[in-house]
N, C-alpha and C positions, 0 to 999 in steps of 0.2 A: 159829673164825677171825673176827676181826673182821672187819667191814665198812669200807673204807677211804670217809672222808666228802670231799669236794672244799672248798675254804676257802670258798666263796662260800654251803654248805650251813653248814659250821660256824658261819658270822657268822649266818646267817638262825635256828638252831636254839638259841645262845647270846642274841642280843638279840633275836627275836622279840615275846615277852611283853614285855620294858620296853620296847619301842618304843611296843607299842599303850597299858599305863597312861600313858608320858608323854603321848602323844597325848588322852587323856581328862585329865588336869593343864589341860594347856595352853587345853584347851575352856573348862573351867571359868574358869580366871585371865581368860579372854578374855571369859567371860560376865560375871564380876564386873565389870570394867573398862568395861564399855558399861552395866551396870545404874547405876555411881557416876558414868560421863557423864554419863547421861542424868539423875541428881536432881540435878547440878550444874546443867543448862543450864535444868531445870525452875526451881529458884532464883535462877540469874542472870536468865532472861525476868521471874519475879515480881518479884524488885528494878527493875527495867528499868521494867516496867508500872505500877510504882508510883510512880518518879519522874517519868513521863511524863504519867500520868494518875491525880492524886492523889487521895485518895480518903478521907473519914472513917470510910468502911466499915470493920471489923474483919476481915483476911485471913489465913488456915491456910494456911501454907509444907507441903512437903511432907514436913517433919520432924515436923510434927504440931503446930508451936508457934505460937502467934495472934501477930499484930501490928498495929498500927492504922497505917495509912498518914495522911500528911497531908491536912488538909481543902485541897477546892479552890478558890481565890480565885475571890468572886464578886461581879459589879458591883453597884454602889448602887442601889437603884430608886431612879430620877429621879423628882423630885417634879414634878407638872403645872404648870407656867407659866397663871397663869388669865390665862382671853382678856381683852384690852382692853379695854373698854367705852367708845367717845367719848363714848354719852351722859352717861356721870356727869359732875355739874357743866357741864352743857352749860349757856347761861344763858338762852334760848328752848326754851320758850315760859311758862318757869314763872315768868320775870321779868319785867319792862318795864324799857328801857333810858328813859335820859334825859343828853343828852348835851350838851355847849357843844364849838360848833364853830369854827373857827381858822385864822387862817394869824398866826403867830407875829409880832408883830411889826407887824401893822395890825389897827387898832384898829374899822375898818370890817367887819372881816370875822365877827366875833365874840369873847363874852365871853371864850375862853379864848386869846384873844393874846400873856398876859403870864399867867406863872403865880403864883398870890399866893394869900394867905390869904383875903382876903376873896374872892377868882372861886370859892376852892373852897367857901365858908360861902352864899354866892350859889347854887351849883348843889344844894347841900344842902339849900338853901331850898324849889329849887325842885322836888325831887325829891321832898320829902315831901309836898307836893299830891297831886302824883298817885296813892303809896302810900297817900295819906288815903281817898282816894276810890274807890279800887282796892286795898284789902289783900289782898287775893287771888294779885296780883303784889306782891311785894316789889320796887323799884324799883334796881335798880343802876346807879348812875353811870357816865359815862363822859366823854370826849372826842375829838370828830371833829377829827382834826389833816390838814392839807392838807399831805401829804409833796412829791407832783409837782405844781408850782405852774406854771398855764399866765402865759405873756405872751406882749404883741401884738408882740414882734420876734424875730425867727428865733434870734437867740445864736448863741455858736459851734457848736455843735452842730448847728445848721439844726432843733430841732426845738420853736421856739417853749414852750418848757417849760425848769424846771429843776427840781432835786432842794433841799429841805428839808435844810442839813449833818445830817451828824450827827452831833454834839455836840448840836444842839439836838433833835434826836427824844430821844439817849437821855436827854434830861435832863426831856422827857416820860415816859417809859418810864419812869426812876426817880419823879418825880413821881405818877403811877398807881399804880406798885408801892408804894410808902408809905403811900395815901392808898385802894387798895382798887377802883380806877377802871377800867374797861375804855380802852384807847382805841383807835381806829380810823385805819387809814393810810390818807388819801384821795389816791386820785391821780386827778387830772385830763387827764394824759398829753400836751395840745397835740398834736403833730405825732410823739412818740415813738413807735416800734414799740411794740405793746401789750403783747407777752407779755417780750418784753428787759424793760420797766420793772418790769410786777409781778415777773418773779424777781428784779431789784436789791431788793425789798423784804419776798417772802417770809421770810430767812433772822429777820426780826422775830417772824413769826405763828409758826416753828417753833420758837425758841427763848421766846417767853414765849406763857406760856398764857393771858392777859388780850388781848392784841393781836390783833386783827382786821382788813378790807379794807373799802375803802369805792370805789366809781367814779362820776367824775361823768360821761355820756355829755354832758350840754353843753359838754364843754369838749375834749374827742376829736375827733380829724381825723384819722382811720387812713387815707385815702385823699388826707391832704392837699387838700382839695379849701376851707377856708378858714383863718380867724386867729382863735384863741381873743381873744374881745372885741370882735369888729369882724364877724364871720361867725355865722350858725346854725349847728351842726353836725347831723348825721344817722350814726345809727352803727346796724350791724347785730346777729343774734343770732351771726352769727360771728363778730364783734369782742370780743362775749360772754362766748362759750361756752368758750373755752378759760381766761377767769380762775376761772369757777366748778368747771372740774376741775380746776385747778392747786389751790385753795382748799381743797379737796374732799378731796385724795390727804393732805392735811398730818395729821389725827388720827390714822389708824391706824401712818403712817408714824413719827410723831416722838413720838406718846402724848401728847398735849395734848386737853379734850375739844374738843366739835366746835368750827368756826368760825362765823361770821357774814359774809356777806359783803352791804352795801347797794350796791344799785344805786340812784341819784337819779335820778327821773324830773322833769324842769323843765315839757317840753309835750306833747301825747299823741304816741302811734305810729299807725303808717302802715299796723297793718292794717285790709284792704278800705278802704283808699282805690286812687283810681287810679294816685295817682303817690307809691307809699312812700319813695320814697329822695327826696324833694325836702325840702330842710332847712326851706324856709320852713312846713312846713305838718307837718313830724313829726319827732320827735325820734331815736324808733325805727323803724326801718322794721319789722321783722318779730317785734314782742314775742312774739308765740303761737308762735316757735321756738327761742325761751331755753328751754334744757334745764332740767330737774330732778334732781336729785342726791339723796339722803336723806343724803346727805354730809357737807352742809355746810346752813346757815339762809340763804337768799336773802330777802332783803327789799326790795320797791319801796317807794322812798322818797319821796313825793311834796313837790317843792322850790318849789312855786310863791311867788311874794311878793304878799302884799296892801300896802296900805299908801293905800289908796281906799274912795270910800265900794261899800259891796255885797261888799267881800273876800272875809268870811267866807263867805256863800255858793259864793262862785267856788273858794274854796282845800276846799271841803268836798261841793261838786259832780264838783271834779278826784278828790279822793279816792276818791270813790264810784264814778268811771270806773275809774279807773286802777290802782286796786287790790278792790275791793268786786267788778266787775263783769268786769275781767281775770283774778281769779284763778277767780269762776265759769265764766270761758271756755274759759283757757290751763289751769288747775292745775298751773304750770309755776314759782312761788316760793308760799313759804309764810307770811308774814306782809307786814303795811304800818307804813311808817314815815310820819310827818309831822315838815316844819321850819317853824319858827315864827321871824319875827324882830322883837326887843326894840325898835330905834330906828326901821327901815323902818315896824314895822307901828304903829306907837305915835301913830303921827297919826290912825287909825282904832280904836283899841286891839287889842291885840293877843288874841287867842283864849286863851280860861281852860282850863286843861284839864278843865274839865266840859265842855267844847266839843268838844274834840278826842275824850275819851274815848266823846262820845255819837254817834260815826261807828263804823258797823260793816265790816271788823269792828275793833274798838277797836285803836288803831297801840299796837306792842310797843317800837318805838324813836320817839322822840319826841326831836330835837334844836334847839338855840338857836342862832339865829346873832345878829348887831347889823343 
C-alpha cells in the first residue's frame, strides 16, 4: 500500500535538489558580478588618478597593460635678478669734479650763464689742468645751475625765492646730456619750506642719472628770521638732515648710481661757541650733527671770496677748518669742495689749481664762478 504524501511534502521532495543547485548558480553569478565591479572601479580610480595627478611615470592598469600618463606642468626656474649696485659708476671718489657755476642769464654770477661753445671749450680748458696734475682723478665736468633763485622781496608766494622755469633747466639737462657734463640743482630756498622745494626738484636726480643737489645755507631762512641779501642767515643740522636722506633713498629706489649732494659752506659753524644760532657769527649752528649716509657723497663746500690782498691764505686756512679739520672731528660728510671766482678774485689773482690741489685733503669738486 502506498504511503499517501501531503502536497506541501510532494513540492519539497520534487524541487528540493534544484532549489539548492539554483541557489549555488545564483552565488556564483553574484560572485562574478562584484569581482567585474570591483576591476571596473579599480580602472575608473586609475584613469581618475591620472588625469588628476599627471604623471610621466609608466603605470600597469589592472588588465596587465602599461601606459604612460602625461607629464606634469612645471614652473620655470626664475632666473636671479642681480642686486643693484649704486656704486657702479658712482663718480666720487675716483673722479674730481670741476664745474662752472650759474644763474642763467646774469653774467655776474658765473661763466655758465649763457650756454655756448665757447663756456663749454672754457671749462674744457680748465678741466684739463687739473687732470694734468692729478691723472690719477680723471676730471669730469660739470655745472652748478641755481634752480631756487633767492630775492630781497617776498613775491607772491611770501617766500622771497623763486623757481628757475623749466624750459630753461631742461635745456641744461639736454645740454650736459650731449656734452657728457654732470650738473648740479642748486637751491638756495629763501624763505621756502625746505623739504616742499627739494621734492619740486627731486623728480630731476631720479630721472637722469648725471643730475645732482647742491644747497646753499647762506641763503636759507627756514625760520624766517631774515632776507636773503640783506640779512646773515644761520641754518641747523635739522634743516639738513632731511635733504641728505631724501638724496640718499633715490639710488636703490630708481637704479641710478649713487648721488652727490654739496653742501656750501660761506662762514664757519657755531659748534662750541656760546651762542650757535646767532647768524652774525655762524653760519651753521650744529655742523657735528649733519648725519652721515653711505648713501649718498656729501661734500662741504667751502664758498668763501677773495678778491684782497692775503686771500689766498684766508680761502686756504677756511679750507683747512672747515673741511681738513671737521671731517677729523664730525666724520659726518665725506669729501671737500673749493669755489674759486674768475672776475671777483682776479684783482689779486685768482688760485692755480696747483694751489688748490696742494690743500689736504685735495677738494674732489672744484667749481667757477665770475
Amino acid at each position: 500500500m502506498r504511503s499517501r504524501l501531503s502536497l506541501p511534502q510532494k513540492i519539497f521532495q520534487q524541487k528540493g535538489p534544484l532549489n539548492l543547485r539554483d541557489q549555488n548558480w545564483r552565488a556564483s553569478r553574484l560572485l562574478i558580478v562584484c569581482v567585474l565591479s570591483l576591476l571596473l572601479v579599480i580602472v575608473a580610480t586609475s584613469v581618475f588618478l591620472a588625469y588628476v595627478f599627471p604623471s610621466s611615470k609608466a603605470t600597469t592598469d589592472q588588465s596587465g597593460e602599461t601606459f604612460t600618463m602625461a607629464p606634469k606642468p612645471t614652473q620655470p626656474t626664475p632666473t636671479p635678478t642681480p642686486a643693484f649696485d649704486p656704486n657702479l659708476n658712482a663718480i666720487l671718489p675716483t673722479h674730481r669734479i670741476v664745474a662752472f657755476y650759474a644763474i642763467p642769464g646774469a653774467a655776474a654770477t658765473g661763466p655758465a650763464y649763457q650756454l655756448s661753445a665757447d663756456m663749454l671749450a672754457h671749462l674744457k680748458a680748465q678741466g684739463a689742468e687739473y687732470e694734468r696734475l692729478d691723472p690719477s682723478h680723471p676730471v669730469q665736468l660739470g655745472i652748478d645751475l641755481v634752480v631756487s633763485i633767492p630775492d630781497g622781496f617776498p613775491g607772491p608766494d611770501n617766500t622771497y625765492s623763486h623757481h628757475l622755469d623749466s624750459d630753461t633747466i631742461q635745456q641744461y639737462i639736454d645740454f650736459c646730456k650731449t656734452n657728457n657734463l654732470l650738473l648740479f640743482l642748486d637751491l638756495n630756498f629763501g624763505w621756502s619750506p625746505v623739504m616742499p622745494e627739494v621734492n619740486y626738484f627731486l623728480p630731476y636726480l631720479e630721472k637722469y642719472s648725471f643730475v645732482h643737489m647742491a644747497v646753499d645755507p647762506e641763503w636759507m631762512f627756514p625760520r624766517h628770521d631774515g632776507i636773503p641779501g640783506t640779512n646773515l642767515s644761520n641754518v641747523r643740522a635739522s634743516d639738513l638732515n632731511p635733504i641728505i636722506e631724501a638724496v640718499a633713498a633715490i639710488p636703490m629706489k630708481y637704479h641710478v648710481p649713487r648721488k652727490i649732494l654739496v653742501i656750501h659752506q660761506y662762514r664757519p659753524s657755531g659748534d662750541g661757541t656760546a651762542t650757535p644760532n646767532d647768524a652774525g657769527k655762524a653760519e651753521i649752528a650744529d655742523k657735528r650733527d649733519i648725519i652721515i649716509d653711505p648713501r649718498v657723497d656729501t661734500v662741504i663746500h667751502v664758498d668763501s671770496v677773495g678778491g684782497y690782498p692775503g686771500d689766498h691764505g684766508d680761502k686756504m686756512r677756511q679750507y683747512h677748518e672747515w673741511v681738513h679739520d671737521d671731517l677729523q672731528a664730525y666724520h659726518n660728510f665725506d669729501y671737500g669742495g673749493f669755489k674759486l671766482f674768475y672776475n671777483i678774485e682776479s684783482k689779486t689773482s685768482v688760485m692755480t689749481p696747483a694751489e688748490v690741489l696742494s690743500m689736504q685733503p685735495a677738494p674732489l669738486v672744484v667749481t667757477y664762478g665770475n
